[in-house]
PDB file of N, CA, C and O in Angstrom, chain B, residues numbered from 101:
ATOM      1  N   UNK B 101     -51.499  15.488  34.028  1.00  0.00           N
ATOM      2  CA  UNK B 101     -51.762  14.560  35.108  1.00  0.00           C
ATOM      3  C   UNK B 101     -50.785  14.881  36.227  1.00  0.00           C
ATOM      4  O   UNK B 101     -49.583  14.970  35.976  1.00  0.00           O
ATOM      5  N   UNK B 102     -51.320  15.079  37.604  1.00  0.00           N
ATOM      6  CA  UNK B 102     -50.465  15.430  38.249  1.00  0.00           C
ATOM      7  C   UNK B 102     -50.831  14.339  39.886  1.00  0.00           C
ATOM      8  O   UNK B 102     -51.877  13.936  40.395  1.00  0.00           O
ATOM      9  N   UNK B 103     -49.687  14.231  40.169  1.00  0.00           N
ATOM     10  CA  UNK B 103     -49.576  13.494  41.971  1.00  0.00           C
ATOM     11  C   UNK B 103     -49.957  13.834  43.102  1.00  0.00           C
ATOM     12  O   UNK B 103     -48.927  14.346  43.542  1.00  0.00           O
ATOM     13  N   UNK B 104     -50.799  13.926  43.988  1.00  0.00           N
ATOM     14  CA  UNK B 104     -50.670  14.442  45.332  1.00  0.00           C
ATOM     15  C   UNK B 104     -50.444  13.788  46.286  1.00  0.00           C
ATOM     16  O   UNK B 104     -51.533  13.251  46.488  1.00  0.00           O
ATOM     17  N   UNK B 105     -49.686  13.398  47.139  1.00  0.00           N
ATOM     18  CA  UNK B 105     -49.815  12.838  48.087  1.00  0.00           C
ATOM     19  C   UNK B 105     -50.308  13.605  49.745  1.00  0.00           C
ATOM     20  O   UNK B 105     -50.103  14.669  50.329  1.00  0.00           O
ATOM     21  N   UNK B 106     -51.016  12.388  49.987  1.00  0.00           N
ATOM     22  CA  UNK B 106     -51.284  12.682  51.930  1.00  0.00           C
ATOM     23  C   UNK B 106     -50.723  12.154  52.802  1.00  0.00           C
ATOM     24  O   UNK B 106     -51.378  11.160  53.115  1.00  0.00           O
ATOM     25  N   UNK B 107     -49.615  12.278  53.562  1.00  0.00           N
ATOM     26  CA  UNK B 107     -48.975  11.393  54.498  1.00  0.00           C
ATOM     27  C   UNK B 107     -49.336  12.255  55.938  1.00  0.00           C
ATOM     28  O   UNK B 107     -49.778  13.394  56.085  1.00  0.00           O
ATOM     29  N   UNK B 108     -48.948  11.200  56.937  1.00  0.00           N
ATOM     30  CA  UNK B 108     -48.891  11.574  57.923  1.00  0.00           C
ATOM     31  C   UNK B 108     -47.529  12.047  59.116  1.00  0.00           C
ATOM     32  O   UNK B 108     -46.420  11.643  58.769  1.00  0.00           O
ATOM     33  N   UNK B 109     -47.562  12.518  59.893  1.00  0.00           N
ATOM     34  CA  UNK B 109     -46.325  12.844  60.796  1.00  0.00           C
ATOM     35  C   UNK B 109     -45.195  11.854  60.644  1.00  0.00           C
ATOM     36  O   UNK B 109     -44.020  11.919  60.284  1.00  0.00           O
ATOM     37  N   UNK B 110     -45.985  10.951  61.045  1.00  0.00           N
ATOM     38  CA  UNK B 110     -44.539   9.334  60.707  1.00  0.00           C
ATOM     39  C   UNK B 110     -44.414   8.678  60.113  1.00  0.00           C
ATOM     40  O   UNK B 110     -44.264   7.472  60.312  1.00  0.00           O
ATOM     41  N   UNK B 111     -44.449   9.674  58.492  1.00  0.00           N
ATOM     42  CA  UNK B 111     -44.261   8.502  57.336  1.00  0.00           C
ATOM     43  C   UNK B 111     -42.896   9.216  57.325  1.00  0.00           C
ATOM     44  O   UNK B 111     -42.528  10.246  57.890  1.00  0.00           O
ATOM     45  N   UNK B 112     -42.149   8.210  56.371  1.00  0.00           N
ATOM     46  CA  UNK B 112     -40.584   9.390  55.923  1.00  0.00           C
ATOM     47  C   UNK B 112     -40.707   9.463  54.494  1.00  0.00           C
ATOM     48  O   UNK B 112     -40.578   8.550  53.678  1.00  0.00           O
ATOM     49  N   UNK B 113     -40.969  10.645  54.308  1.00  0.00           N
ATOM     50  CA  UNK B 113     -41.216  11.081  52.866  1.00  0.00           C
ATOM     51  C   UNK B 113     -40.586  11.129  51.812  1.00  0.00           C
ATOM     52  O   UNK B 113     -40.918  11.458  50.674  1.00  0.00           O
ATOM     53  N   UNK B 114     -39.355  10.672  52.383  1.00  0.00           N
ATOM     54  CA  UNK B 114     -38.267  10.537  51.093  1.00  0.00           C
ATOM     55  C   UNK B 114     -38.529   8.526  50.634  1.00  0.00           C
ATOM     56  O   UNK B 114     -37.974   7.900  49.731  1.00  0.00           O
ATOM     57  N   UNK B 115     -39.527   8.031  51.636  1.00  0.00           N
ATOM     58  CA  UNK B 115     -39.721   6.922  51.028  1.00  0.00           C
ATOM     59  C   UNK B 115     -40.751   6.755  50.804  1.00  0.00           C
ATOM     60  O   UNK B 115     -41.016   5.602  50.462  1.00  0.00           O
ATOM     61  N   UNK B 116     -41.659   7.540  50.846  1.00  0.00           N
ATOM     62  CA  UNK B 116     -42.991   7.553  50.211  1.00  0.00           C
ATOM     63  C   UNK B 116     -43.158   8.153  48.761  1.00  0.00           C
ATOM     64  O   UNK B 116     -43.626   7.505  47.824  1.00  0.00           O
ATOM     65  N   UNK B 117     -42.685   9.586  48.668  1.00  0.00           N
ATOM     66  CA  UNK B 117     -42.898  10.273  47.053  1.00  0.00           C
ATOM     67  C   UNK B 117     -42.113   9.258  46.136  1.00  0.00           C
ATOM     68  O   UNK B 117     -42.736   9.079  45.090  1.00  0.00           O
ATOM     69  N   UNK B 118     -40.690   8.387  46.218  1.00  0.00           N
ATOM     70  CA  UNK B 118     -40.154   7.869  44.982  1.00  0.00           C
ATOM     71  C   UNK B 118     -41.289   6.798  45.131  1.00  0.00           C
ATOM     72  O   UNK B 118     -41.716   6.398  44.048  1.00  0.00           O
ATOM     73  N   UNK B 119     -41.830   6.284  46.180  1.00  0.00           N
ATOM     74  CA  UNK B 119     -42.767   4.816  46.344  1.00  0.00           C
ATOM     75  C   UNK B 119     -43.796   5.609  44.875  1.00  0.00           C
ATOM     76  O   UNK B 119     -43.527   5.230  43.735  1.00  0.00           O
ATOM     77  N   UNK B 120     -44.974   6.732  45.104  1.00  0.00           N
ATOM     78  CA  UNK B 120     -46.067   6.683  44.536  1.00  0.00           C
ATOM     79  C   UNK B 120     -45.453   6.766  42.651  1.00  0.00           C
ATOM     80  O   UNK B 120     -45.708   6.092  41.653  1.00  0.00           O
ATOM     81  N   UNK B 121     -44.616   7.897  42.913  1.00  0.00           N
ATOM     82  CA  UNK B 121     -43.457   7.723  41.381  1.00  0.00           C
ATOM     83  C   UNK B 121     -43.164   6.893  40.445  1.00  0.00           C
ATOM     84  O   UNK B 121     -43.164   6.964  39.216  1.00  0.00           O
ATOM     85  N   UNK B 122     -42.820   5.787  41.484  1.00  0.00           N
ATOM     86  CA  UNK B 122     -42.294   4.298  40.415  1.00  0.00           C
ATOM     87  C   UNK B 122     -43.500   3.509  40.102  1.00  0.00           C
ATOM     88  O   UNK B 122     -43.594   2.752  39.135  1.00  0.00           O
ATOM     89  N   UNK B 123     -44.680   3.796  41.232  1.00  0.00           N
ATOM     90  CA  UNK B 123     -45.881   2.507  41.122  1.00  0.00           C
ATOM     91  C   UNK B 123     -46.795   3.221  39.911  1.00  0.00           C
ATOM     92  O   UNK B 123     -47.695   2.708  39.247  1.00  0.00           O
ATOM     93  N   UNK B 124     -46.345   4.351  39.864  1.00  0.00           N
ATOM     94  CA  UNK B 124     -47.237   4.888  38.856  1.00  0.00           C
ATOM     95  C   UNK B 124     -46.693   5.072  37.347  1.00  0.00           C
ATOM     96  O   UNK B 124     -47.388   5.090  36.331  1.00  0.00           O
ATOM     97  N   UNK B 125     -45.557   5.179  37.416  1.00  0.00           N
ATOM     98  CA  UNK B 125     -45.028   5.862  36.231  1.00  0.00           C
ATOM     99  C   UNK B 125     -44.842   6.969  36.128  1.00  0.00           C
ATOM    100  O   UNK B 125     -44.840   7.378  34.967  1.00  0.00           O
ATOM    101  N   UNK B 126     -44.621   7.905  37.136  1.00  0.00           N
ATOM    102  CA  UNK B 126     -44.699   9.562  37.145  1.00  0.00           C
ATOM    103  C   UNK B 126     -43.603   9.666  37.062  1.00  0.00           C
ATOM    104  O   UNK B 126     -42.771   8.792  37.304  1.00  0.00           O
ATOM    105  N   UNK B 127     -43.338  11.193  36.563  1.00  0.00           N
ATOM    106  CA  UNK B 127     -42.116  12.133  36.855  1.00  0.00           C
ATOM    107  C   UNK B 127     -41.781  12.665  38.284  1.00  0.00           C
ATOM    108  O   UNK B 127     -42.777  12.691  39.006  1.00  0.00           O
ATOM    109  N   UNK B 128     -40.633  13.092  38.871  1.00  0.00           N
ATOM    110  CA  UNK B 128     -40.656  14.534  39.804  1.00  0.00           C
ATOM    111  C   UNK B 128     -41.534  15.414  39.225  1.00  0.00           C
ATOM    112  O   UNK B 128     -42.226  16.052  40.019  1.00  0.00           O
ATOM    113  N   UNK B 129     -41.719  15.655  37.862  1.00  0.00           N
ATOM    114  CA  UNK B 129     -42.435  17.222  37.752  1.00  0.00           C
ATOM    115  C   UNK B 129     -43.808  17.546  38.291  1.00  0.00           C
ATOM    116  O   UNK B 129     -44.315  18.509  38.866  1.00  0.00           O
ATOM    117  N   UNK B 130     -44.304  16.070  37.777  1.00  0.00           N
ATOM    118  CA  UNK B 130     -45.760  16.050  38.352  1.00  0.00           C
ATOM    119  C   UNK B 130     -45.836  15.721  39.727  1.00  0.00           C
ATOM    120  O   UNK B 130     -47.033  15.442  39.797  1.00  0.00           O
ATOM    121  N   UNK B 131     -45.561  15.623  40.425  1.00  0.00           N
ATOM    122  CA  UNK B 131     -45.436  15.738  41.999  1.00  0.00           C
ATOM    123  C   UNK B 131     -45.844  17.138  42.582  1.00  0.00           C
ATOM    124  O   UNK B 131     -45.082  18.104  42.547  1.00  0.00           O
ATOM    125  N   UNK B 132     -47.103  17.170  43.119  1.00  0.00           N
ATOM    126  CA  UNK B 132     -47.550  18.565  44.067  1.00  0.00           C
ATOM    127  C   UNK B 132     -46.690  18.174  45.109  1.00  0.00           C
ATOM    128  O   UNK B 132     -45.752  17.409  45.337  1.00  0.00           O
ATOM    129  N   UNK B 133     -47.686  19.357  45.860  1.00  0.00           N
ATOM    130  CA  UNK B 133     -46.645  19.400  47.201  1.00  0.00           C
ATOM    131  C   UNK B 133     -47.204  18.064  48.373  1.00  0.00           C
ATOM    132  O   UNK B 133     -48.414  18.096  48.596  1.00  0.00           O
ATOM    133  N   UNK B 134     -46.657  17.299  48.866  1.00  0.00           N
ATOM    134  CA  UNK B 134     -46.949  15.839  49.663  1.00  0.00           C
ATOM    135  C   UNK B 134     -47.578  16.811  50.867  1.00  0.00           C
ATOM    136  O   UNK B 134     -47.182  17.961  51.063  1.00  0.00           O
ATOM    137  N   UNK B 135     -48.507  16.225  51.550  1.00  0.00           N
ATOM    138  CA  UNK B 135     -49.577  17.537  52.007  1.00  0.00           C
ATOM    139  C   UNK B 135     -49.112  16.213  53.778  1.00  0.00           C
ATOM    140  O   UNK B 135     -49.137  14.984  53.852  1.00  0.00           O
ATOM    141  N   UNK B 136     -48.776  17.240  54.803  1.00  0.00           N
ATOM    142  CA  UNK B 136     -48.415  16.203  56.048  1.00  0.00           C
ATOM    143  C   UNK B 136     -49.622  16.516  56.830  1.00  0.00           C
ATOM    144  O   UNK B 136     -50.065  17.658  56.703  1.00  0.00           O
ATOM    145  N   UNK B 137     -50.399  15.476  57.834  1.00  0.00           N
ATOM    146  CA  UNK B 137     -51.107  15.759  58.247  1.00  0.00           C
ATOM    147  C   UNK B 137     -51.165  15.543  59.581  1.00  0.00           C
ATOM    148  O   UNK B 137     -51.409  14.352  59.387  1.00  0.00           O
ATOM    149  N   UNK B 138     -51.160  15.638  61.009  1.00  0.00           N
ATOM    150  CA  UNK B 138     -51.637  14.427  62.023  1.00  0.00           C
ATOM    151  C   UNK B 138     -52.427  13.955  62.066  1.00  0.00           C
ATOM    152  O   UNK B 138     -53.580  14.362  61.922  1.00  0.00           O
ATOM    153  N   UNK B 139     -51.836  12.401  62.394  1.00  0.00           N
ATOM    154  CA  UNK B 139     -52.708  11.009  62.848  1.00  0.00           C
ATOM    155  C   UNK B 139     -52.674  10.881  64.135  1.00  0.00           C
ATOM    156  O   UNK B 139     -51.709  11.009  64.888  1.00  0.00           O
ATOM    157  N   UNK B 140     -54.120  10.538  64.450  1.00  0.00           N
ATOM    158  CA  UNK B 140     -54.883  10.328  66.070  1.00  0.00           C
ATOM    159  C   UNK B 140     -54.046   9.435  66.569  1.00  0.00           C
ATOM    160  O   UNK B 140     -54.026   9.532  67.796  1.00  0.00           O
ATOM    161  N   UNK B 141     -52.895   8.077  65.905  1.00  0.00           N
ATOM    162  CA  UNK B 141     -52.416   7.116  66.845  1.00  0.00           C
ATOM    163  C   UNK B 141     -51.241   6.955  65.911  1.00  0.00           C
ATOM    164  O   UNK B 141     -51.214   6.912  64.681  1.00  0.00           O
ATOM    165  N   UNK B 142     -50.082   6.863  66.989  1.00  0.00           N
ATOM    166  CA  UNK B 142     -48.780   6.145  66.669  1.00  0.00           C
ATOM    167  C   UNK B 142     -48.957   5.356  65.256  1.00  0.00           C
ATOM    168  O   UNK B 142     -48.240   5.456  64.260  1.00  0.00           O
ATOM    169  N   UNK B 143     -49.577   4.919  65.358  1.00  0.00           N
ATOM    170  CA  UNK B 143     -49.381   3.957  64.344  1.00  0.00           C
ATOM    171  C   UNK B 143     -49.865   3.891  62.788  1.00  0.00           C
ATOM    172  O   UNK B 143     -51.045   3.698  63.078  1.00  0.00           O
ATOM    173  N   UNK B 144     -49.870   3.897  61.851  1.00  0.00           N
ATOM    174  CA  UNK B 144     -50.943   4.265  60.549  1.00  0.00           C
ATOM    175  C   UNK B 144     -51.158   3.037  59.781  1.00  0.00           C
ATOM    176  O   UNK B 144     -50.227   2.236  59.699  1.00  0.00           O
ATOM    177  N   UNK B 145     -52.189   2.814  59.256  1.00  0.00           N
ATOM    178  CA  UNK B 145     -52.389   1.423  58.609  1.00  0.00           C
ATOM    179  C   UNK B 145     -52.675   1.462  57.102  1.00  0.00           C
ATOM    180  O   UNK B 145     -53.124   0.556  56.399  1.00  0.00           O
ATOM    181  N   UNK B 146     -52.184   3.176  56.629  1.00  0.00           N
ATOM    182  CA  UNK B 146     -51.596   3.083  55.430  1.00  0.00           C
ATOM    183  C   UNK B 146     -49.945   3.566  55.554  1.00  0.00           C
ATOM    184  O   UNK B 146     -49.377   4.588  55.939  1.00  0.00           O
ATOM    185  N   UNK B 147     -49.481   2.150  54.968  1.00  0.00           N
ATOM    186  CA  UNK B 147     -47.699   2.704  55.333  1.00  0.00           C
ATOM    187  C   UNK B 147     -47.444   3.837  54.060  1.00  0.00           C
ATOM    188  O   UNK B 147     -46.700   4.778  54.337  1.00  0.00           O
ATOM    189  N   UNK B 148     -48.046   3.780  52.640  1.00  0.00           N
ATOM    190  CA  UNK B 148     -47.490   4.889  51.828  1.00  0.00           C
ATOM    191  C   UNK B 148     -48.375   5.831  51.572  1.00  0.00           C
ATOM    192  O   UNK B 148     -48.568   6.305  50.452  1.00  0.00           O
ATOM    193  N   UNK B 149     -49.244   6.308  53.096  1.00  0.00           N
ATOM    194  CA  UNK B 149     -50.134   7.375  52.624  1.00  0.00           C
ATOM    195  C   UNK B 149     -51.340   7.487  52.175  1.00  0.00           C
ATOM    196  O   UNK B 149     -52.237   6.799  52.661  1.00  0.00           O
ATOM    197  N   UNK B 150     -51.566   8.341  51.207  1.00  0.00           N
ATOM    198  CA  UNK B 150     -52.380   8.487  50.379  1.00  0.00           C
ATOM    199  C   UNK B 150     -52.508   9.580  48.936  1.00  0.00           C
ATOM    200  O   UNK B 150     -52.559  10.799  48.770  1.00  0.00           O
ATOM    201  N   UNK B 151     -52.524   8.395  48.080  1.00  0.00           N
ATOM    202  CA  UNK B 151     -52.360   9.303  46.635  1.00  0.00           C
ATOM    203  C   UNK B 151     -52.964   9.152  46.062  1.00  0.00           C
ATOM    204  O   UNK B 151     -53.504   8.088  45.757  1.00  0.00           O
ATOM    205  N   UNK B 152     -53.219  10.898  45.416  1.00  0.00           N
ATOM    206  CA  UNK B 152     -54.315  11.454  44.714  1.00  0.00           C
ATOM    207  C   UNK B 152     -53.963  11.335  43.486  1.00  0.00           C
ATOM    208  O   UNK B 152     -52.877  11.877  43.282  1.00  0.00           O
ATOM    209  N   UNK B 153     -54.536  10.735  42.355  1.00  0.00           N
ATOM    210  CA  UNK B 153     -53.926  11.648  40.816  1.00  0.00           C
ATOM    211  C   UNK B 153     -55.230  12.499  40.426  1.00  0.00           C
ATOM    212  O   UNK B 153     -56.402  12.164  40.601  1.00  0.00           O
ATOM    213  N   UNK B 154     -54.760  13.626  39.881  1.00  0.00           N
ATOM    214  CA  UNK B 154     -55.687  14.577  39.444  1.00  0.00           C
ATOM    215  C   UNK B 154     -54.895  14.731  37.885  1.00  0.00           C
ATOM    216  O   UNK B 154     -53.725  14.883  37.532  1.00  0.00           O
ATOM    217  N   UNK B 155     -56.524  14.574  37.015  1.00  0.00           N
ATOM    218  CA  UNK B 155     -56.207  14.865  35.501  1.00  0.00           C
ATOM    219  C   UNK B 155     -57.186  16.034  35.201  1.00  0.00           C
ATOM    220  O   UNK B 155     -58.389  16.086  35.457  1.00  0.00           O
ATOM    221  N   UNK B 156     -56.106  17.296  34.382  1.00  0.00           N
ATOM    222  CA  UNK B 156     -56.500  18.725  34.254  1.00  0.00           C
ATOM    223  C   UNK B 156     -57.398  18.278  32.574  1.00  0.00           C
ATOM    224  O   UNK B 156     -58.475  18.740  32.197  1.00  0.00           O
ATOM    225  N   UNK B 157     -56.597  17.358  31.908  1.00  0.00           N
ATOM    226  CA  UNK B 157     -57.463  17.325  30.733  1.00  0.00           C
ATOM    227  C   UNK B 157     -58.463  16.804  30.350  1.00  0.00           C
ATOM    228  O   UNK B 157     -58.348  15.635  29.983  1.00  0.00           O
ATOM    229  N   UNK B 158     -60.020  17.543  30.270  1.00  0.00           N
ATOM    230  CA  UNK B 158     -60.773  17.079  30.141  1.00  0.00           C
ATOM    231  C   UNK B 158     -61.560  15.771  29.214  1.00  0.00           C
ATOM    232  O   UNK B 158     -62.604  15.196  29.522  1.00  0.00           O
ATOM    233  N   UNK B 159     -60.572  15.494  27.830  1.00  0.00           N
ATOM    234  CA  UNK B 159     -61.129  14.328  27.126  1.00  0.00           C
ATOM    235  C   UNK B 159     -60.167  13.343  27.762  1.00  0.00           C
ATOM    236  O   UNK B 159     -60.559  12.188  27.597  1.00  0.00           O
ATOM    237  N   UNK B 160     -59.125  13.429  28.380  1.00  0.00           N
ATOM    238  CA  UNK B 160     -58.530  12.140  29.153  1.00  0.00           C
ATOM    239  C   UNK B 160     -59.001  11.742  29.753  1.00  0.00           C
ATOM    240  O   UNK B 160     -58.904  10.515  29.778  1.00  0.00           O
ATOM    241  N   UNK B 161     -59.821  12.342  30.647  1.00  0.00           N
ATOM    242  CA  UNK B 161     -60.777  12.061  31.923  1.00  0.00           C
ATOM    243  C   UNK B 161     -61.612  11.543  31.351  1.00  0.00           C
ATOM    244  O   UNK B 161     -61.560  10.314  31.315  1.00  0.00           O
ATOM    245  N   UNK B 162     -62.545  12.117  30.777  1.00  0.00           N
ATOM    246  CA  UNK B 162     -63.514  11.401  30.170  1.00  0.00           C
ATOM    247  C   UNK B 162     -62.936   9.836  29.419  1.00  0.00           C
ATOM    248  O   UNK B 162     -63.329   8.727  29.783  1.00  0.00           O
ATOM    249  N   UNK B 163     -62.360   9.982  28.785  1.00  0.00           N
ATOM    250  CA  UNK B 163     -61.551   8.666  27.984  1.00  0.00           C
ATOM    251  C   UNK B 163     -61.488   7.437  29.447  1.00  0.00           C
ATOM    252  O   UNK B 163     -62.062   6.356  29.580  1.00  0.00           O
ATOM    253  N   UNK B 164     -60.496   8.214  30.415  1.00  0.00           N
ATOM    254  CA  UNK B 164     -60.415   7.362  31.485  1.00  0.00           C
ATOM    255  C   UNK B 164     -61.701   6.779  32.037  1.00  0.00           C
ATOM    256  O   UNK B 164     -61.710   5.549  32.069  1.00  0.00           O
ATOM    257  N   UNK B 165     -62.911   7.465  32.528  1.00  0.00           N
ATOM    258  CA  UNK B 165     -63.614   6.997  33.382  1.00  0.00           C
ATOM    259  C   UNK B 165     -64.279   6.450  32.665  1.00  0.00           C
ATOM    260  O   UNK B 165     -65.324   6.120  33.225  1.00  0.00           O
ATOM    261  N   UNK B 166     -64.192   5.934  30.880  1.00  0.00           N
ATOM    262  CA  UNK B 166     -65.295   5.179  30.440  1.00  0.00           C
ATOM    263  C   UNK B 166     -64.628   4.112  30.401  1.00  0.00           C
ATOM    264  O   UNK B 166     -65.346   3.112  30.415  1.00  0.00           O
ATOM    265  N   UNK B 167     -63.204   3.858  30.344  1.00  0.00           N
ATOM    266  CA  UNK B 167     -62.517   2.879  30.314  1.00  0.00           C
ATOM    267  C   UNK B 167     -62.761   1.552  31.566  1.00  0.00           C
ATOM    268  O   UNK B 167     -62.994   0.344  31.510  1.00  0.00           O
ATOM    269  N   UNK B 168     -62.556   2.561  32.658  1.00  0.00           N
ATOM    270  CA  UNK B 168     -63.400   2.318  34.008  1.00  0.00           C
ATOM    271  C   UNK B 168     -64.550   1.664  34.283  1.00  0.00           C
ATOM    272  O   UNK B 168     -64.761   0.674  34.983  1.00  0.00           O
ATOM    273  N   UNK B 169     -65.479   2.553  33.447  1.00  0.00           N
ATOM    274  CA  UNK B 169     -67.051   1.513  33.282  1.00  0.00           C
ATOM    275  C   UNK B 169     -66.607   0.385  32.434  1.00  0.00           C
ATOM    276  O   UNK B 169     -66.815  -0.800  32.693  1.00  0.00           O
ATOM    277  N   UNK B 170     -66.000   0.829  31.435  1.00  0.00           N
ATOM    278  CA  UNK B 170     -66.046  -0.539  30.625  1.00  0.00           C
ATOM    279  C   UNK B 170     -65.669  -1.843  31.338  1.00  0.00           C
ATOM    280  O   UNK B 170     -66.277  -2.909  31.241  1.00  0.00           O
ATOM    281  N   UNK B 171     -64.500  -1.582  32.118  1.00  0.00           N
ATOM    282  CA  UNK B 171     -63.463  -2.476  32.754  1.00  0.00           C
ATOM    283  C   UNK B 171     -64.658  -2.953  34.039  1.00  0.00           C
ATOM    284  O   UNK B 171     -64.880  -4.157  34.174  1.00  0.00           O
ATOM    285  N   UNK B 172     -65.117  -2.311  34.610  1.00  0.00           N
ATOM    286  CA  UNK B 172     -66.199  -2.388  36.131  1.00  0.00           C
ATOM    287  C   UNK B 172     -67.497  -3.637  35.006  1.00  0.00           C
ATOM    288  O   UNK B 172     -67.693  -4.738  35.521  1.00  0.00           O
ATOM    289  N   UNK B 173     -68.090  -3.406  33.890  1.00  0.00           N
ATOM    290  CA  UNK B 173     -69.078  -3.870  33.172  1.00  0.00           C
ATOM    291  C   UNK B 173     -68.496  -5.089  32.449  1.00  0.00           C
ATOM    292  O   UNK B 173     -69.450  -5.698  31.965  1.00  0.00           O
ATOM    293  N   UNK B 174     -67.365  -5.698  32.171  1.00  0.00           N
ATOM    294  CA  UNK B 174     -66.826  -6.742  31.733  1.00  0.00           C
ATOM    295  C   UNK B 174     -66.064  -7.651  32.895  1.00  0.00           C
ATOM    296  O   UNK B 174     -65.708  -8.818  32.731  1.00  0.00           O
ATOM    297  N   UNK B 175     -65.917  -6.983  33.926  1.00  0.00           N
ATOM    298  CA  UNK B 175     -65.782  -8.010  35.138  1.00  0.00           C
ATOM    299  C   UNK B 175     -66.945  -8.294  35.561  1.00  0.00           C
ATOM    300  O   UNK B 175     -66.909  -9.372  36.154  1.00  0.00           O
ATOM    301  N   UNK B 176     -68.409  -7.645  35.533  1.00  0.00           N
ATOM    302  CA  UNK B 176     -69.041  -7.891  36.685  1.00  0.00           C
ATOM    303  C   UNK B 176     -69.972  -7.731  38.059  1.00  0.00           C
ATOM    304  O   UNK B 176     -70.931  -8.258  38.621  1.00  0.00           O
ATOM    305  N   UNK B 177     -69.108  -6.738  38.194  1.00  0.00           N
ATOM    306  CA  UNK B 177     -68.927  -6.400  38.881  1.00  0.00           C
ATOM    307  C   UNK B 177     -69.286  -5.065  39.178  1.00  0.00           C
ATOM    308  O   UNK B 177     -68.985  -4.572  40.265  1.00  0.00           O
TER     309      UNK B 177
END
């Protein structure tokens, strides 16, 4: 399982990568590279970006996204 993040020009990235880290439970190891991008306006109305998790193992994934339905089909929703 690994991290990606998307930030933009005026995030500060030393407070964004420990942000996605702790909310997730990740390591440094799994951390790609935080990918910078420009934004059309001063301002951004995501303050920590945007993060990707990508899972390489295929029965986790699977495991995960039925968990997902299950969870989406017992709310409701």
């Amino acid at each position: 399982v690994k991290l990606g993040i998307l930030a933009y020009e005026q995030h500060n990235i030393a407070q964004i990568e420990p942000y996605w880290i702790k909310i997730l439970g990740f390591t440094k190891d799994q951390l790609n590279k935080t990918h910078i991008i420009k934004g059309r306006g001063i301002s951004s109305k995501l303050p920590y970006g945007i993060g990707n998790v990508s899972i390489s193992n295929r029965l986790a994934k699977v495991r995960l996204m039925e968990f997902v339905r299950l969870g989406i089909k017992v709310l409701g929703k």
